[in-house]
C-alpha positions as CSV (number, residue, x, y, z in Angstrom):
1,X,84.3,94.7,107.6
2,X,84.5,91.3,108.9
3,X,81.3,90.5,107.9
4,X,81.5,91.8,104.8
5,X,84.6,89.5,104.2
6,X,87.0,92.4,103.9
7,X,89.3,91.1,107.0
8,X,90.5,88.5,108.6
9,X,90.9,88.0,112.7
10,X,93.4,85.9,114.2
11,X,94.7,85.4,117.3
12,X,97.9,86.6,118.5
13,X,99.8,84.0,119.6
14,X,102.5,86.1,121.9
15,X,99.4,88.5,123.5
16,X,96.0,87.3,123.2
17,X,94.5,90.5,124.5
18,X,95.1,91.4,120.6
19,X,94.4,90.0,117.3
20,X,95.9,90.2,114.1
21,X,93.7,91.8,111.9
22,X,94.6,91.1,107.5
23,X,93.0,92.1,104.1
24,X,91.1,89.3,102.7
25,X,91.8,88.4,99.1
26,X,88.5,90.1,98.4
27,X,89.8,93.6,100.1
28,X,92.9,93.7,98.3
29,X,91.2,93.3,95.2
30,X,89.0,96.1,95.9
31,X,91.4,98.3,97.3
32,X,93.6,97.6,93.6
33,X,90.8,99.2,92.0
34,X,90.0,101.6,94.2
35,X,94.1,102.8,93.1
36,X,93.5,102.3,89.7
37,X,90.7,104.1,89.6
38,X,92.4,106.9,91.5
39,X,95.7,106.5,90.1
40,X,93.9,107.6,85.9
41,X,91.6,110.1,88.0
42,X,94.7,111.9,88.9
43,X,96.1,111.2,85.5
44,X,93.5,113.0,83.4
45,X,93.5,115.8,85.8
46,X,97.5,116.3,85.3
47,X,96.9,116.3,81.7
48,X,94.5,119.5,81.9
49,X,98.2,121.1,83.3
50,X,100.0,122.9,81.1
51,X,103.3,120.6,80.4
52,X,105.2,123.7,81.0
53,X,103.6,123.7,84.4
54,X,104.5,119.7,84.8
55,X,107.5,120.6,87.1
56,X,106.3,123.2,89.1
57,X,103.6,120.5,90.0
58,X,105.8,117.4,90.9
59,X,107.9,120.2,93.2
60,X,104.7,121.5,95.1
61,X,103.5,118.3,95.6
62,X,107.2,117.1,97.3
63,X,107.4,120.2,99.5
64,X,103.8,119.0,100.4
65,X,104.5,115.8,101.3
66,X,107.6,116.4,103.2
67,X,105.8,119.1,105.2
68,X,103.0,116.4,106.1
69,X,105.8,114.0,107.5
70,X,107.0,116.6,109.4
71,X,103.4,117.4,111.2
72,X,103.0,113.9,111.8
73,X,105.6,113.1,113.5
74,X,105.8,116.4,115.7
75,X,102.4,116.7,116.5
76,X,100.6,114.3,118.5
77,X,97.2,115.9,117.8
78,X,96.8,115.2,114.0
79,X,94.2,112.2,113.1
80,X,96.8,110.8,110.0
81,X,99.3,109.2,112.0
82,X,101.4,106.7,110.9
């Protein structure tokens, strides 16, 4: 990624055994369309949904995400920490 131009290295000033790693401006850019793209892929496919369904969805997906929290932070094992 560095070499792509995607990040930035600095040293940290308080620990130089590690660096500060940042998005370039290049990165972020990519990474905003990467969200947009995602963001009207996941539109479209909400608009298949019956709007009677709409609610049902938005709950299911909020039980969802709380139950992810919960695994990450009670099980050590998981790759998606935070």
């Amino acid at each position: 990624m560095f070499k792509d131009g995607l990040i930035e290295r600095q040293e940290n000033p308080g620990d130089r055994r590690f660096l500060i790693i940042t998005l370039t401006e290049q990165a972020r850019k990519i990474l905003k369309n990467i969200n947009g793209t995602c963001n009207a892929y996941y539109g479209r496919m909400f608009d298949t949904i019956p709007v009677e369904k709409h609610a049902i969805i938005m709950e299911s997906i909020g039980i969802l995400a709380s139950a992810m929290k919960i695994l990450r932070k009670n099980d050590n094992s998981l790759c998606c920490k935070k």
